[in-house]
Residue, then its C-alpha position, 0 to 999 in steps of 0.5 A: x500500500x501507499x502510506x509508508x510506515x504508519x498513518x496519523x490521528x486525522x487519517x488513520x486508515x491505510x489505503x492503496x490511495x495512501x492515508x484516508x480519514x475513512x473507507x468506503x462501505x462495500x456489499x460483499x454479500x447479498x441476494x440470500x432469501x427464505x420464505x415459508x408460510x401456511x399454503x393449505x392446511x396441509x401445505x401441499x403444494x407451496x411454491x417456495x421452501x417446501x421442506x418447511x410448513x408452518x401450519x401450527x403443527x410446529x414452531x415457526x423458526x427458518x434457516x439459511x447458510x450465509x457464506x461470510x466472505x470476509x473475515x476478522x479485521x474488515x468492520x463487518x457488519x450484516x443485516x437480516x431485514x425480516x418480513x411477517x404476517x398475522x400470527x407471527x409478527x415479531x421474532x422471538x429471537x434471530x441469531x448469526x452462527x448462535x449468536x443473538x442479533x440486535x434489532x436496529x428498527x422494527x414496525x407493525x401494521x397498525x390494521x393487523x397483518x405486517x411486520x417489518x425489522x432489520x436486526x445486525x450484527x457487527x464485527x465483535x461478534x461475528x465468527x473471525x474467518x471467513x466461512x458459511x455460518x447459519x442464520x435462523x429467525x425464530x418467529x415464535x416458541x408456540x405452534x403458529x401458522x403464519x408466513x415469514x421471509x427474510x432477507x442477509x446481506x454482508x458489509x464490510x467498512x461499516x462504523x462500529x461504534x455509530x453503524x447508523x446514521x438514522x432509521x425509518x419506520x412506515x406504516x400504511x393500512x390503505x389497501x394495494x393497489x397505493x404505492x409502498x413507499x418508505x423515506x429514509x431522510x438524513x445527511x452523511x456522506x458515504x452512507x449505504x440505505x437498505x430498506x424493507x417492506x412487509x405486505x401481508x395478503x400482498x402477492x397473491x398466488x406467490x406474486x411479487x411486488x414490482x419495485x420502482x428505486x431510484x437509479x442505483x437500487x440494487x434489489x436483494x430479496x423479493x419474495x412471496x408465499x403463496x395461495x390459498x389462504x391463511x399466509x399471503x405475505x410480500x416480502x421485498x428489500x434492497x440497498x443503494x449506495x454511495x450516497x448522501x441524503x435522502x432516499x426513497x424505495x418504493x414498491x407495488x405490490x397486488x393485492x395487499x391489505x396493509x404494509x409495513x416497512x423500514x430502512x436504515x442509513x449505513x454509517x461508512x467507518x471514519x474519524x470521528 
């Protein structure tokens, strides 16, 4: 690299640019989805994750391998954006290779039917190399039926101490066919903005919503659990980044009673 034998206060990180006051947040993962829900009484015929069937013959809990590609040393930090309908509603617990994952927003319907939380887990307690690591939601510790997705993304140069520099949290009862929108306002350079919206009775027959981002949006997750009755559930997320101010993501999506959805803006690691 360029910086010679060692960086100042002001400029402590070394770059192939030379000693930099900051670093630029990256994705290094992303696009790892689960969706499962209650198709039929039987769940027969369910269009996605048929090997789980949450008909309230057993706890409703979903696991995905994530392969974290960095390891110790990066400022990592990943997000599990989680998506849920009626019964389920807010997870008991979502955990990264065992460990538990704080919430950082979270946001209910207020007509019943969505839920929408992003959970995180930064570099102290994420596993020191680089390998595939188990992920599970718990959506709860009774035999419910309901509908659940989510959605992990990893990134890496991610302030560690401030990893947000704001939240959002919106909530619309108005019945589809009105747009999804979730503003995520702030000012800081450099920043990420992931968001997620939670559609219950969204996409009927397992359809999506169909996003409508600004320029740059990347979409990570866009899901659904399907026909018949009782679990209709959308679950849609994605980020944008580099950017400095305020974001919009918006989403339509058939048929949905109400919605729920929430962002947060990535702080990049930097001095202060």
């Amino acid at each position: 690299l360029a910086c010679g034998d060692a960086c100042g206060a002001t400029k402590p990180f070394c770059t192939a640019a030379g000693c930099a006051d900051h670093l630029d947040i990256a994705v290094v993962n992303s696009g790892l989805g689960f969706a499962s829900g209650t198709p039929s009484a039987s769940c027969n015929g369910m269009a996605t994750q048929p090997s789980f069937c949450w008909d309230g013959s057993k706890t409703p809990a979903g696991t995905v391998m994530h392969a974290l590609a960095t390891a110790a040393g990066n400022y990592r930090m990943v997000l599990v954006g989680v998506a849920s309908q009626v019964n389920l509603r807010e997870p008991v617990g979502v955990t990264y290779n065992g460990a538990p994952m704080a919430y950082a927003v979270r946001q209910a319907s207020t007509e019943d039917g969505s839920w929408a939380g992003i959970y995180y887990i930064l570099e102290a307690a994420l596993p020191m190399n680089a390998g595939s690591y188990p992920v599970t939601v718990t959506y709860s510790n009774q035999m419910l039926w309901g509908a659940g997705i989510f959605d992990v993304v990893e990134f890496k140069n991610v302030h560690q101490m401030m990893p947000f520099v704001t939240t959002a949290a919106t909530d619309i009862s108005d019945n589809c066919p009105i747009v999804r929108a979730i503003p995520v306002n702030f000012s800081q350079l450099g920043s990420f903005v992931y968001a997620l919206t939670a559609a219950a009775n969204g996409a009927v027959s397992g359809g999506r919503g169909t996003s409508t981002t600004p320029v740059g949006f990347v979409e990570t997750l866009n899901l659904g659990v399907g026909f018949p009755n009782p679990a209709f559930l959308a679950g849609m997320a994605g980020y944008i980044g580099p950017v400095d101010s305020n974001q919009t993501f918006t989403w339509n999506v058939a048929n949905c009673y109400n919605s729920a959805s929430v962002g947060v803006a990535i702080h990049r690691m930097g001095v202060p």
